[in-house]
N, C-alpha and C positions, 0 to 999 in steps of 0.2 A: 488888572494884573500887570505888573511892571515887567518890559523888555530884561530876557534872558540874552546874556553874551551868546549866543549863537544865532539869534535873531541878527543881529549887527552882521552878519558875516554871508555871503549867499551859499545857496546850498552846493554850490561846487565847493567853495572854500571848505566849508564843513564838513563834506564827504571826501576831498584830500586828506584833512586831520584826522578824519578817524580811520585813514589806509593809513598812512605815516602811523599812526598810533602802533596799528595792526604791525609794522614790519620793524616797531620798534622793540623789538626782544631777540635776542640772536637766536636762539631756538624756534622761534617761529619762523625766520632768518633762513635757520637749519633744514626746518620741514619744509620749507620752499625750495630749498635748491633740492634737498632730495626727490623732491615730486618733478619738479623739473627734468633732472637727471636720468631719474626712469621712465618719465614718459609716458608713465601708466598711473593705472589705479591702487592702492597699497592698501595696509591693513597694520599687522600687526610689526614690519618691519623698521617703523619707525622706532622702538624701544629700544632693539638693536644698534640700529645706527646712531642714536643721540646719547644712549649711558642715561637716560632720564627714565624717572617712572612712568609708569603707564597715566595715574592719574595726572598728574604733570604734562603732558604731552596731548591728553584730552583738551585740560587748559586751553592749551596753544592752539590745536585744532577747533578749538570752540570761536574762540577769537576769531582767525583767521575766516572760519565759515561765517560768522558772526557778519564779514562786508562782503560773503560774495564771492570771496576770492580763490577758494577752495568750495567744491560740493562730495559729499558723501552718498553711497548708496548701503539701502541696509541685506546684505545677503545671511540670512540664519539668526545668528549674534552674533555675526562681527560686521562693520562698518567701513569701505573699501572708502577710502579718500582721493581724488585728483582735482588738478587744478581746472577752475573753471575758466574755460575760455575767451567768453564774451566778456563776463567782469574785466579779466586780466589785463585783457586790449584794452578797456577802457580806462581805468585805474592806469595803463600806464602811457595813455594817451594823454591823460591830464599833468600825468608828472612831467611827458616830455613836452609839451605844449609850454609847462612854466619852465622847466629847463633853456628852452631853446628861446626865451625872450629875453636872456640876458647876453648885451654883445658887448664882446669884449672889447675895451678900450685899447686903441691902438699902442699905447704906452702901460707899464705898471701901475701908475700913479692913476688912483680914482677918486682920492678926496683931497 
């Protein structure tokens, strides 16, 4: 069986792409700063606050739980959302690790 492009790449690499992937949708964008902002666990307030359908915003929340980034708990039938902790540090451990390896050239000119 012939090497998959992801094979080429280490599994940090791969696990940055597929958070980038995750935080590539401004609605999911949206659900994060909201979850953020509150601090808490949520539910059904997020249809509210984005103007988007409910199936629509499941989506997003699928994604997002999809790396980790977010966890659910299920109370009754509805499903309380908050951000999860340990992922989040991490996921943005690795963003700010490659962030902070690029030093800026004393002058403008870099090529």
């Amino acid at each position: 069986m012939g090497v998959t492009k992801n094979d080429l790449f280490t599994k940090s690499q791969n696990e940055m792409a597929l958070a980038a992937k995750a935080f590539a949708h401004p609605a999911r964008i949206a659900i994060l700063e909201f979850l953020l902002k509150s601090n808490s666990c949520i539910n059904g307030d997020l249809v509210n606050e984005l103007g988007l359908a409910q199936a629509t915003i499941s989506q997003h929340l699928r994604e997002l739980k999809d790396i980790g980034i977010i966890q659910g708990t299920i109370e009754g039938t509805k499903v309380n959302y908050c951000i999860n902790p340990s992922r989040w540090a991490e996921i943005k451990e690795k963003f700010n690790n490659i962030f902070n390896e690029y030093n800026s050239p004393s002058s403008n000119d870099c090529c």
